[in-house]
N, C-alpha and C positions, 0 to 999 in steps of 0.2 A: 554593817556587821556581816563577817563570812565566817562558815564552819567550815570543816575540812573532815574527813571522814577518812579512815586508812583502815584498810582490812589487807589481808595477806594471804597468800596460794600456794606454797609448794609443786609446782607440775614437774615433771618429767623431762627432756630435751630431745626433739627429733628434727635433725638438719633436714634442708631442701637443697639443691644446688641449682643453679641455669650458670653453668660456665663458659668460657670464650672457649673456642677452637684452639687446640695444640699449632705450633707450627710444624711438630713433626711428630708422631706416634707412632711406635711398635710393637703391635699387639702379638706378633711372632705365631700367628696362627698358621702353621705349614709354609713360611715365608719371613723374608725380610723386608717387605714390603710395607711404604708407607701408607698410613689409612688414616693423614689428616688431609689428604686431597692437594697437598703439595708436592707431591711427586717427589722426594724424598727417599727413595728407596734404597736400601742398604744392599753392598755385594760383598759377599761369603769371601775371606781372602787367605790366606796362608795354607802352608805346605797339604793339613788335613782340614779344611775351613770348619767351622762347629756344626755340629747336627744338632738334629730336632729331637724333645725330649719330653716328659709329664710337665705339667703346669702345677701350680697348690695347690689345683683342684683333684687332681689323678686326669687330667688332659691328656691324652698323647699327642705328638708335634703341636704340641700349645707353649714351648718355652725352649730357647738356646743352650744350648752346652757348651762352654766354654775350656778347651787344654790345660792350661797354665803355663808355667816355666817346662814342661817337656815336650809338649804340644800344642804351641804359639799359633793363636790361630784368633779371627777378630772380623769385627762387619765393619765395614768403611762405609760411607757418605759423603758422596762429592760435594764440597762446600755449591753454597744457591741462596740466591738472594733472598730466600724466604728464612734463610737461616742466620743473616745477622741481628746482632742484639745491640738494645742501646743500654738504656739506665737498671736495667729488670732484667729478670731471666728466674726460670724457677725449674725442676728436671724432681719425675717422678717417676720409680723405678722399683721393679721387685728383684731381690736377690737369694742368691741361698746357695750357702759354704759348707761344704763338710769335712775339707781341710781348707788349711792356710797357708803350704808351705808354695813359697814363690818367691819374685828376684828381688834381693837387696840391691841397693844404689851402685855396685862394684858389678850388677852382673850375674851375679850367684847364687843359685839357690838357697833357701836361709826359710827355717820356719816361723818367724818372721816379719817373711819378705812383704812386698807390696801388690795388691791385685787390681790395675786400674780398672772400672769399669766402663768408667766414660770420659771421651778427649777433644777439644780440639785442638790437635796438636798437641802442645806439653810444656815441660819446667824449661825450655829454652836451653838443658846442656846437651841429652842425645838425639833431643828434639826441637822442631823452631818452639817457639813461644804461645803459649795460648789457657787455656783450660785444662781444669784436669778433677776427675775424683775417683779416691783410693780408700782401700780398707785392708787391716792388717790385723794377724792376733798379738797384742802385747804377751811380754814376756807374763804379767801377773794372769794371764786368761781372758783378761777383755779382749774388747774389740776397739782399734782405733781408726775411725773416719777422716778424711782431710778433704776439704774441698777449696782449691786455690786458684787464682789466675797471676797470669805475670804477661809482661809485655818486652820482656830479655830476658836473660840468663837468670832463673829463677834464686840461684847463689849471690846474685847479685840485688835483687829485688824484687819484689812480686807486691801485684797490687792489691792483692789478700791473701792469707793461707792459714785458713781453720780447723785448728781438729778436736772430734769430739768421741772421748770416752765415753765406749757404754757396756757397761756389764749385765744388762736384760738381755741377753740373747742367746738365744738353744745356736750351736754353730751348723745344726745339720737339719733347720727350719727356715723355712719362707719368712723373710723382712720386709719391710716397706719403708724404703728410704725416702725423703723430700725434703730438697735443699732447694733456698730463697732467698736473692739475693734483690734490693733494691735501693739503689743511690746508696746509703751507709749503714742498711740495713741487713743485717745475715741473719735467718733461721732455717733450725734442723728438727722436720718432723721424723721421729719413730713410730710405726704403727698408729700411726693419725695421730698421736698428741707434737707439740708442743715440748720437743726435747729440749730446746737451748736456744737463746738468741745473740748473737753478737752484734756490737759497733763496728766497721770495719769502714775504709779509705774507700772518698767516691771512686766504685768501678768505672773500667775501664775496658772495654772487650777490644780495643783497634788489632791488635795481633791476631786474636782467636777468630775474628770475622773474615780474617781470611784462609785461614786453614779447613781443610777437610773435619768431616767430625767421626770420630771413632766408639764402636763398642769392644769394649773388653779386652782395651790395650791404650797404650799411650802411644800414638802415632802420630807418621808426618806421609804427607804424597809424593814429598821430592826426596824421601829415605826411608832404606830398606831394613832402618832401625826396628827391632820390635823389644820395648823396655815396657817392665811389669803387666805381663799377660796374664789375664782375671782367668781365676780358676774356681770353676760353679756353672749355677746355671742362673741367666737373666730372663726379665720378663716384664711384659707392660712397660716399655719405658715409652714417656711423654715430655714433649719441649713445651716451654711456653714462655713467648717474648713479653712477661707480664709478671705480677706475684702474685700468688697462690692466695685464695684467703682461707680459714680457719674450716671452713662451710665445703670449699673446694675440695680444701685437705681429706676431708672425711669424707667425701661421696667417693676419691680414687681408691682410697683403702678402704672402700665397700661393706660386705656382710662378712669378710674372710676372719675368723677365730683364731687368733695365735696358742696351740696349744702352750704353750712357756706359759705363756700369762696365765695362763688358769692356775698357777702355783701362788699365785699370789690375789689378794684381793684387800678393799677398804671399810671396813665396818662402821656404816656411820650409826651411832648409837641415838643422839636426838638431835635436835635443828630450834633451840632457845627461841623467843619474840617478843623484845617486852618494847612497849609504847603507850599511847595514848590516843583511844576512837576521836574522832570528829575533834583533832585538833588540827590548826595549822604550821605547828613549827617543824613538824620534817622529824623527830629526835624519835625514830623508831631505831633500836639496836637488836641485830642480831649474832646469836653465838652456834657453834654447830661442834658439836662433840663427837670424837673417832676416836677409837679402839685400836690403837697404835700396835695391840701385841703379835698381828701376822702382820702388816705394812711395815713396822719401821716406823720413824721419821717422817711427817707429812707437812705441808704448807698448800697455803691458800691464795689464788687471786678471784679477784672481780670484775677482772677486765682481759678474757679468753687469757690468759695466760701471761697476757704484757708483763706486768709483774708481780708479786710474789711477795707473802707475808707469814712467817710461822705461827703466829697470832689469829686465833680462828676466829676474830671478833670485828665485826662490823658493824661501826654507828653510825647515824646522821645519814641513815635510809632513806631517800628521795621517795616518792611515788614513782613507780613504773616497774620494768622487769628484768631483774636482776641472776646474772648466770654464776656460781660461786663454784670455781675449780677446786679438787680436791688432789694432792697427787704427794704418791710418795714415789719412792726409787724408780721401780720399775711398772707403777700402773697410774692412772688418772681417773677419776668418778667425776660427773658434775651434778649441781640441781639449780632447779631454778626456783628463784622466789619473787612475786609477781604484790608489790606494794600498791593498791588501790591508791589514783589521784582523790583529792578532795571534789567537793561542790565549792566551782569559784558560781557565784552571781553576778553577774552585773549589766543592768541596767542600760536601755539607749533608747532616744525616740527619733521618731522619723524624719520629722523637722520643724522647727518652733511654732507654736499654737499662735496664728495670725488672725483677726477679724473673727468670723463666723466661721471658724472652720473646724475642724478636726485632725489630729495627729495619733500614727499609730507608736504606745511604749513596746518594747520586745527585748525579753531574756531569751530566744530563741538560742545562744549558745550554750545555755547551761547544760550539763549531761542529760542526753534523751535514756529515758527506760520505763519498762513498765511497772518498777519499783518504785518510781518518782508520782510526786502528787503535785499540784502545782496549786497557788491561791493568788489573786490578788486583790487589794483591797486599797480605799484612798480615805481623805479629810479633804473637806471642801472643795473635792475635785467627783466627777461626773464620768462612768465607767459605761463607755454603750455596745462593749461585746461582752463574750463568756468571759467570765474570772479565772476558770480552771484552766487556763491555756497558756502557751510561753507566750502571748502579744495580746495585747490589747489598743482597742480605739478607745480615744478622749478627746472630749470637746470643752472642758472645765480648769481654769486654773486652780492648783492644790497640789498636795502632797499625796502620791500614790505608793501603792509598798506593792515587794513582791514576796513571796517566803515559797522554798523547795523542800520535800521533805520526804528519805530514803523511807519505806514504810516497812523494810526487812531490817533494817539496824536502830531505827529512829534518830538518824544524824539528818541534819538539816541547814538550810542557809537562807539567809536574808537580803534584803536589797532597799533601796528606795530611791526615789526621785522628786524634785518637785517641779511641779510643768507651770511654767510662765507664760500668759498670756497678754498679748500686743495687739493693742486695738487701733495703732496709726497705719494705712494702706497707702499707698503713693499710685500714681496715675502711669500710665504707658498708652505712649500714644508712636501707631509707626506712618511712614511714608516711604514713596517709590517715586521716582522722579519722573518715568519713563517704561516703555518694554524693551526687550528684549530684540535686538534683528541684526543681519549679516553688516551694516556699519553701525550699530549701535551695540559692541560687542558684550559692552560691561553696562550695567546699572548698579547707581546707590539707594543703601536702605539707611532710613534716616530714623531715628530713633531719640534726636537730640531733645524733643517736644516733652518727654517722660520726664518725670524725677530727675533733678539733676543735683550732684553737689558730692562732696569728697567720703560722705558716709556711702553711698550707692555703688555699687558694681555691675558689670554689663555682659552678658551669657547670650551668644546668639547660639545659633545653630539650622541645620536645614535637613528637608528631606524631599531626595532625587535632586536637588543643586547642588552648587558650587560656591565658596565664600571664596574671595582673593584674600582679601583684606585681615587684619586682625579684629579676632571673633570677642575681643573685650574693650569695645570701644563702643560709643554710641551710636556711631555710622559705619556702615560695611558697604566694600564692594564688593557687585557679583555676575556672575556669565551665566547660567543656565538659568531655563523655567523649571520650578519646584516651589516648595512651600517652606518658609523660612520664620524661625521662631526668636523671639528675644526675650528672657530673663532678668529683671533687675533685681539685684538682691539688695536690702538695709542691714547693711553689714552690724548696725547698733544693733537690731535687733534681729535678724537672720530672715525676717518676713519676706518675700518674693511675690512678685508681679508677672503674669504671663502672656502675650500676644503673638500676634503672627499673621503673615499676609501673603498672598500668590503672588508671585511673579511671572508673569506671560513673555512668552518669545513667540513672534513675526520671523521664523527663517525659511519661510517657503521656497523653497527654490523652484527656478522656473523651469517650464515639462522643455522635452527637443525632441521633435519626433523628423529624420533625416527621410526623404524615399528620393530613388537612384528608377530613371527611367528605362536606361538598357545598359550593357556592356560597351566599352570600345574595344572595337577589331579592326576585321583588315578593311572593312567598308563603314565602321563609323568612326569617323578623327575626332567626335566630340557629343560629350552629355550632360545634361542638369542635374546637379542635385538640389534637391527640393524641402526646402524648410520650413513651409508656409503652415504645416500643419501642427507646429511649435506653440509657446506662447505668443499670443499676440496682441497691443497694446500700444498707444505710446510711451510709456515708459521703459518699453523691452528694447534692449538694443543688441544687434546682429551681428559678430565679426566670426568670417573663417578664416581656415590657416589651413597650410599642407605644408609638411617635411621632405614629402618625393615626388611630388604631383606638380601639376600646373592650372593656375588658375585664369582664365580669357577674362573673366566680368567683374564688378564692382565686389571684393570681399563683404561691405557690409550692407547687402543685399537678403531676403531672407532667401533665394535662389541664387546660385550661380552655374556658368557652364566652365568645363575642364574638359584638358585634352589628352590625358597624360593617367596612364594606371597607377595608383599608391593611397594614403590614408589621408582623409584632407577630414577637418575639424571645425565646427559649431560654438561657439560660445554664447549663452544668451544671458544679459545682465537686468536684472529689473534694479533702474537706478533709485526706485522708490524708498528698499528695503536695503539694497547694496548686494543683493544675494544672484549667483550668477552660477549657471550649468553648464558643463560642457561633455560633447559627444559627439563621436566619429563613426564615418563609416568607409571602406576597403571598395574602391574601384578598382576591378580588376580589367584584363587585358581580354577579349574573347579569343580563341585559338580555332581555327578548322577543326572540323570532326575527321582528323586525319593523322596518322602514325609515320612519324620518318625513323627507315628502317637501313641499318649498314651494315652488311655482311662481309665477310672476308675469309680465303681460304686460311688456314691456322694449322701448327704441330708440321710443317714440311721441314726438309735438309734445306738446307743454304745452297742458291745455285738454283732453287725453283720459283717456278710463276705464283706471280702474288696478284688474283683478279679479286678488285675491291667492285662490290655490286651495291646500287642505291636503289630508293624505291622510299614510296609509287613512283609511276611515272607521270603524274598528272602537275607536277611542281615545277615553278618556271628557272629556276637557276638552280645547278648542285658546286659545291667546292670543296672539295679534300686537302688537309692537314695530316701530314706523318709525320715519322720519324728520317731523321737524316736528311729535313730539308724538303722533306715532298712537298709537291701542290701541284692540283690537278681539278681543271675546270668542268673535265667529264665527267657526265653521267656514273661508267662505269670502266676506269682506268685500270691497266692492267702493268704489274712490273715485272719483265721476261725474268731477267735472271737478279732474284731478291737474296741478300746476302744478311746475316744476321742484324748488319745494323737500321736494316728494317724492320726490326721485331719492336712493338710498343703498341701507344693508342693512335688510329685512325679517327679523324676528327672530318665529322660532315655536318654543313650548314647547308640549308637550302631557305629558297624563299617562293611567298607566295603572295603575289598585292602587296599588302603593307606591313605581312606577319612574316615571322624568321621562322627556321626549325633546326636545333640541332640534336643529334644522335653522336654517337664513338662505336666502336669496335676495337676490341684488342687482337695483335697478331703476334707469335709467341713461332719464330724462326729457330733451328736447331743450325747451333755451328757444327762443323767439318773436324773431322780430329787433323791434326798435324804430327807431324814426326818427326824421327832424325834416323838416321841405320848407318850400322858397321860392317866394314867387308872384311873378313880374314883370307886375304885371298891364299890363292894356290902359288906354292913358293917354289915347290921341284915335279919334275914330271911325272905323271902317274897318282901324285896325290890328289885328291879335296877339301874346298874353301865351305863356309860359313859366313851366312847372312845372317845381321840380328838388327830387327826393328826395335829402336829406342826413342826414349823422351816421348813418348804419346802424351800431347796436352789438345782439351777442347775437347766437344763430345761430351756421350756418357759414358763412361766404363759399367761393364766391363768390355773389353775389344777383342777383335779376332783380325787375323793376319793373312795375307793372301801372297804368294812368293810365283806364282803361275802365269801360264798365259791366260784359262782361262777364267781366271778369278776362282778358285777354291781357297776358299776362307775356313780358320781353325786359330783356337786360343793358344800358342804357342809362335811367340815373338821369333822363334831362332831355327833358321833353317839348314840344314847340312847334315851328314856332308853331301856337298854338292861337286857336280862335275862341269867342267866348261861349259859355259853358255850365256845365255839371256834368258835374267830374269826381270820380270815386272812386280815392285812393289806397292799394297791396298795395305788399308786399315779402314776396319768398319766398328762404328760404335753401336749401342744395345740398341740401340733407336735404328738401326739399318741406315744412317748417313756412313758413308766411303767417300775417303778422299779422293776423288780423280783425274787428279795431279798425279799420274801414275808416271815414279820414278824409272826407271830402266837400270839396270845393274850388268854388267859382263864380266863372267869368270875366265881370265884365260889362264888357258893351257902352260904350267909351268916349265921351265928349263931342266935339261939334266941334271940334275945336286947329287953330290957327295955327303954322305953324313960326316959331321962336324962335334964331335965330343966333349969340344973345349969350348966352353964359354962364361960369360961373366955374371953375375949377378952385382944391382946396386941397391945403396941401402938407401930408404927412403926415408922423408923427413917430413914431419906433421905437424903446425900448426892449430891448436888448440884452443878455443876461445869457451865453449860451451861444452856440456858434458853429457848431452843427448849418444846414443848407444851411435858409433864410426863403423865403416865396412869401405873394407881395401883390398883392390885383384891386385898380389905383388906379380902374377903374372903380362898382365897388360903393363905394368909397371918398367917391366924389365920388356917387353917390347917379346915376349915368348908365347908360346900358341902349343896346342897339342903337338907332340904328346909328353911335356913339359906337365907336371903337374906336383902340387903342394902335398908335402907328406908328412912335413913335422911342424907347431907352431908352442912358441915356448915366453915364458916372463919370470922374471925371478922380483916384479915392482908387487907390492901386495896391494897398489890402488887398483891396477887394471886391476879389472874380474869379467866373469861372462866372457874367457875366452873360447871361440870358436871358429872352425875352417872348414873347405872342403876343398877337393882335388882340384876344381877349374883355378883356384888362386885366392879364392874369398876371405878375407879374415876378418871376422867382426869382434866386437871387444866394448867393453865400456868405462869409464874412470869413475871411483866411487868416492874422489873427494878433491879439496885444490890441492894444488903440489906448484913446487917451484922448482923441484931438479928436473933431469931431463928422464923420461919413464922407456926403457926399451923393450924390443920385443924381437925374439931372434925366431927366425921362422928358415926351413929347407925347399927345396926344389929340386928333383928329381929327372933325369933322362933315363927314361929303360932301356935304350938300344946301346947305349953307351954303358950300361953298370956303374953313374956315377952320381954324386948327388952337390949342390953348391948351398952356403947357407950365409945371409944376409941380415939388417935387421932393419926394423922401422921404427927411429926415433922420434919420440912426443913430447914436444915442448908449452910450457904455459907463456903466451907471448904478455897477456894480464898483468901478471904478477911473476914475471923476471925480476923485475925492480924493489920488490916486495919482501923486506927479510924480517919472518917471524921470530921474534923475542921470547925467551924463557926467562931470563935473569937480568936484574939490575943493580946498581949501586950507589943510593941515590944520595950515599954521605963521603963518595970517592970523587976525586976529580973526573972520574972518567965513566961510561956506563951511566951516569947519571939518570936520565930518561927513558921510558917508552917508548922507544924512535925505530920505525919499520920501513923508514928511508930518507933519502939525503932529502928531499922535499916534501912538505905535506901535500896529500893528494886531493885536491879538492873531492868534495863528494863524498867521500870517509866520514867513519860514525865507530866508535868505540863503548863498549860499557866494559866495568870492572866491578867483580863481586867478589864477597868476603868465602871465606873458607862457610861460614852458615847459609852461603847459597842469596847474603844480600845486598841488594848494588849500591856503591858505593861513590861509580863514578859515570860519567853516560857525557857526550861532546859531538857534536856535528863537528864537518870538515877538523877531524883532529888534528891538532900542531905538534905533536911528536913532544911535548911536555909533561907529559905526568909524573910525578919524581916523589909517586904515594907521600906527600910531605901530611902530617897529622897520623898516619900510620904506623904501624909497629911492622919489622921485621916480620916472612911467614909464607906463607902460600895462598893466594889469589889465583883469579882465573880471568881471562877476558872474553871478548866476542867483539874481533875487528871485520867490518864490514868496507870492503873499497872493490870498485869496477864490477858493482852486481854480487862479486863473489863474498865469504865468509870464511873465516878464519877463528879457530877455537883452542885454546891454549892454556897452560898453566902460566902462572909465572913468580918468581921466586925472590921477593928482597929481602937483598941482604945489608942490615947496617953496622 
């Protein structure tokens, strides 16, 4: 027999929260910076980007200002892997409008229009495709929400798009929006309740996960669109790759008071309870009465909101604690009412009352308190602890009772048992066959001796061993020493039998103790190691071993002699047990108390003495290794004139008796610069030439120039003007290496000349491969010298840029993209004596892409024009992509065959990106069908 007991509590309702981390928060404190430690951080963008403003608390810079349709202006978020979504996604956001007027779908201001506040990306028509949520004032004065994704042209499809009417709202007060989406689940919290929830198609984010994310516009990164720019101020907005729960909802929307709300409220008048104390069929009904005349309309759920009943009547009240929503239009109340479980009883004992023994009965689950009194009592059964307890011991077959009993309500419950007693015991008897040792890995335990027969079952178990075998059989195998237990149970009657017996293990392993009487060196070629101080026995047996070593004597000796430095090894077996040690010890090599040392001069010019020095001298052979082939049996070899390709490691070995020694040294030679120089020589009498040292390679820079006899040296490559004679040319690098290969140069003395006024100028011609910044003397060109010099340089190509000149002839320039025609450059040249000037040009060709003819249009339903084709062959190596007007690719080919003939496409404008010979090529292109 059981009571059941129900009593009832009305309490109050106060959430806790412990929530996950945002993936991305902006608490917009003096910043747009993100503050969920994902680095997330928003950049200010448009023409005025938004300032900082009051928060709903009276904050200063604690919330964003947002333009609208006249001053478009928005926070970006570079898309980031902590920002894609899979099946969830939830966004919790403060806003606050105190207009609405903004862009309608055409563009246009319209009061209206739409204010996005949050994107990634958008509806797929001004924007790619992605997320999006907007709020607008309807025509009647509400307010309408949308909150949609699409994965194309939102006109075309979209894989949700929800909107929700709500007319609670002051237009020029702080809201709290929170929008939840999960696999086919949609809801929209208002001010923490539970505005609305929708079915919707399992989401889909593949689009939005890759767009940038935007505030307070609908945007894209690859366009300078800006469609329905939010106008207001935002605040606290929070990401979360997850759903919100009811508990989450209310801790974001905090202590903050919506004045609006205060217009409104729910009078609950009383809260019915009708039932039956200390029964157990559950049939408590509750009813809960509201004063509809300030709310309105109200309905009721029992389950946070899920759904919804206008009927304020709840039966067939369970025990436990029940949350009952109240909500009308624009407010929500809750209570809770907390239904007391019953006293279940029941009854269990420890395990069947066998021979002379005793078993403990225990109600120990029934409810503990100190309102509870507890009694038990028995017939023809035997009670030998306290009554008043949840357990009791018995040693008596009979019927025992228990009875619990509430002493604040007088509800109470009952129980009983009747305990069987079994007077048949069975025998257990164990055995070991053996111990334990290193070839006697496993021993069995026998147990077949006990009780046998198909009512019996067999329970081993162990402690600090090991069982192999299966632990419910009569016999077990086993590996380790410990103490091992067996169990027979009489499954007829549940009686058990208990034994157990030690199992011993023999794996002594045997001791190795190695001693080493001296090193080998250069006067000992051989020593013992010695193992006698090991175990010893006749049944120990001896074998060494070595990996590097050398062994002279019998390995299974317990000594042997070796000649040879390296790791030699011990094995000793006791074949008694089977159990065997091993252990090594490290002969090394002895060395003289002696340093071989190799010095060498270092850091000279190329062209000097290289003395390599050894040491000590007490050592009987030295031998030198170098670079470039050296080898040298002396002591201390010397190399007169050492040229760079002696610079490396010097390698010295020596030796002493029977030991080596080697040492290195590094030598680090400085090469010679080399050169090349131009003569302008003297062409008419009375004039002066010009020397200019060129092409300096080798050395360090920076260099200096010597044009003299007696060597004066200066950073200034070019000397003149000069007057007949002999000159000797130096170049010395930073390091003071000079070349002294000293050229000779003779200026002579020119001929009488007549000045010559007429002369020619030719147009030069440029081969092009690369588009590094060119530099061209048209005067060396043309074979002219002072006082011929460059006065005018000119292009009419808008590739070149960075045009630049100067008087000697220089023209430097750069190409800022590929080209296929030929690029000119008209440049002048000047004679002062004469008053006249000649002018010339320098043309630029692309030798690349001659071959190469870029396509704008096709015709791929004409005989002709049909293809893609940018020449008579495809060029191996070639790589083409083609994208739609929305910026996405469509087509992508290694080595392309000149075929694309957009077949599945519509007539329109496309773009490509043709890659061939390193270079690229970027183009629109145009079919027409």
């Amino acid at each position: 027999m059981k009571l059941v007991l129900f009593y009832l509590v009305i309490l109050l309702f106060c959430g806790s929260l412990n929530s996950q981390n945002p993936i991305a928060s902006y608490p917009f404190n003096g910043n747009a910076e993100d503050a969920s430690g994902n680095g997330n951080h928003g950049i200010l963008e448009g023409n005025n980007p938004p300032v900082l403003t009051e928060d709903r608390f009276g904050n200063p810079n604690s919330a964003y200002e947002f333009g609208g349709f006249l001053n478009r202006n928005w926070i970006r978020v570079p898309n980031h892997s902590s920002l894609q979504l899979d099946t969830a996604f939830s966004i919790s956001v403060w806003l606050k409008q105190c207009d609405f007027d903004g862009m309608d779908g055409s563009g246009r201001l319209s009061q209206t229009g739409n204010h996005v506040f949050f994107s990634k990306a958008g509806d797929g028509i001004s924007v790619p495709p992605g997320i999006w949520l907007n709020r607008r004032l309807t025509e009647e004065g509400s307010t309408r929400s949308r909150f949609a994704n699409t994965n194309q042209i939102a006109s075309h499809a979209t894989n949700f798009s929800e909107n929700f009417i709500v007319r609670c709202v002051d237009q020029c007060e702080w809201i709290h929006y929170v929008f939840i989406v999960e696999n086919t689940k949609m809801k929209f919290y208002l001010n923490s309740r539970l505005f609305e929830k929708r079915v919707i198609d399992q989401v889909d984010f593949t689009r939005a996960n890759q767009e940038d994310m935007y505030i307070g516009i609908m945007g894209s990164r690859t366009s300078t669109a800006s469609w329905y720019p939010f106008y207001g101020a935002i605040d606290d907005l929070d990401i979360f790759d997850y759903a919100l729960s009811p508990d989450e909802v209310k801790v974001l929307y905090g202590d903050y008071v919506d004045p609006f709300l205060s217009n409104y409220e729910i009078k609950l008048d009383s809260i019915e309870i009708n039932g039956h104390l200390c029964k157990d069929n559950g049939d408590v009904t509750v009813s809960i009465h509201v004063d509809t005349s300030s709310s309105g309309p109200v309905r009721f759920s029992r389950d946070s909101g899920e759904n919804w009943d206008s009927l304020p009547f709840f039966s067939v009240m369970q025990p436990g604690i029940h949350t009952i929503l109240i909500d009308a239009e624009c407010i929500t109340i809750d209570t809770i009412i907390e239904i007391n479980a019953i006293i279940d009883v029941l009854l269990s004992q420890s395990a069947p009352l066998c021979g002379e023994g005793s078993i403990w009965l225990d109600e120990s689950i029934s409810p503990q308190s100190s309102d509870l009194t507890y009694n038990w009592s028995t017939i023809e059964g035997n009670i030998l602890s306290a009554p008043d307890s949840t357990a009791i011991e018995v040693n008596t077959e009979g019927w025992y009772f228990f009875e619990v009993l509430n002493e604040e309500n007088g509800c109470w419950g009952l129980d009983s048992v009747f305990v069987k007693k079994h007077e048949d015991v069975h025998e257990l008897v164990l055995e070991v066959e053996s111990i334990i040792g290193c070839n006697q890995t496993t021993v069995w335990l026998d147990g077949s001796s006990s009780s046998l027969g198909s009512e019996f079952e067999y329970h081993w178990s162990t402690s600090e061993g090991n069982i192999l075998s299966a632990t419910d059989s009569s016999a077990i195998e086993v590996n380790a020493e410990g103490w091992y237990f067996l169990e027979v149970i009489n499954m007829q009657n549940g009686c058990a039998a208990f034994d157990s017996l030690f199992v011993e293990s023999d794996e002594e392993l045997p001791e190795i103790v190695i001693e080493v009487d001296s090193e080998i060196g250069c006067d000992q070629a051989s020593v013992w190691l010695d193992g006698s101080s090991s175990s010893q026995g006749p049944s120990y047996n001896y074998l060494w071993s070595t990996p590097d070593g050398n062994i002279l004597s019998p390995p299974d000796s317990t000594s042997i002699e070796v000649d040879a430095a390296g790791w030699y090894f011990l094995e000793i077996t006791n074949s008694e047990n089977g159990c065997a040690s091993i252990d090594s010890v490290l002969v090394e090599q002895e060395s003289p108390d002696l340093e071989l040392t190799a010095t060498a001069q270092s850091g000279f010019c190329a062209g000097g003495e290289l003395q390599l020095t050894a040491g000590p001298d007490s050592l009987e052979t030295y031998i030198w290794y170098g670079p470039a082939g050296f080898y040298s049996e002396e002591k201390n070899p010397l190399i007169e004139s050492a040229g760079v390709e002696y610079s490396g490691t010097y390698e010295l070995l020596a030796t002493l008796g029977g030991c080596e020694f080697r040492t290195e040294v590094e030598v680090n030679i400085f090469p010679l610069p080399s050169f090349d120089f131009v003569v302008d020589s003297i062409l008419c009498e009375g004039e002066q030439g010009f020397i200019e040292i060129t092409n300096v390679t080798g050395g360090m820079p920076p260099y200096t120039y010597s044009f003299d006899q007696e060597g004066n040296f200066s950073g200034n490559p070019l000397a003149g003007p000069l007057s007949p004679g002999v000159y000797l040319l130096r170049v010395r690098d930073t390091r003071g290496c000079t070349n002294e290969d000293i050229p000779s140069v003779v200026l002579q003395e020119g001929p009488p000349c007549e000045e010559d006024c007429e002369y020619m100028l030719e147009d030069i011609y440029l081969e092009l491969q690369r588009y590094e910044r060119q530099t061209v003397n048209v005067l060396q060109h043309n074979q002219l010298s002072a006082p011929y010099f460059l006065s005018a340089v000119s292009s009419n190509s808008e590739l070149i840029v960075g045009l630049e000149y100067d008087e000697s002839g220089n023209i430097s320039f750069a190409v800022s993209g590929n080209f296929v025609e030929v690029l000119p450059i008209r440049y002048r040249i000047c004679y002062p004596n004469c008053d006249n000037c000649r002018e010339a040009f320098i043309y630029l060709s692309n030798s690349e892409l001659q071959d190469i003819i870029p396509t704008s249009v096709i015709t791929p339903d004409q005989p002709t024009n049909r293809f893609l084709q940018f020449s008579d062959e495809p060029v191996e190596g070639s790589e083409l992509w083609i994208y739609n007007r929305w910026g996405e690719q469509i087509y992508h080919s290694r080595n392309y065959q000149n075929d694309w003939d957009a077949k599945g496409y519509p007539g329109g404008v496309y773009f490509y990106v043709f890659r061939v010979y390193g270079l690229t090529i970027k183009s629109s292109l145009t079919v027409i069908r």
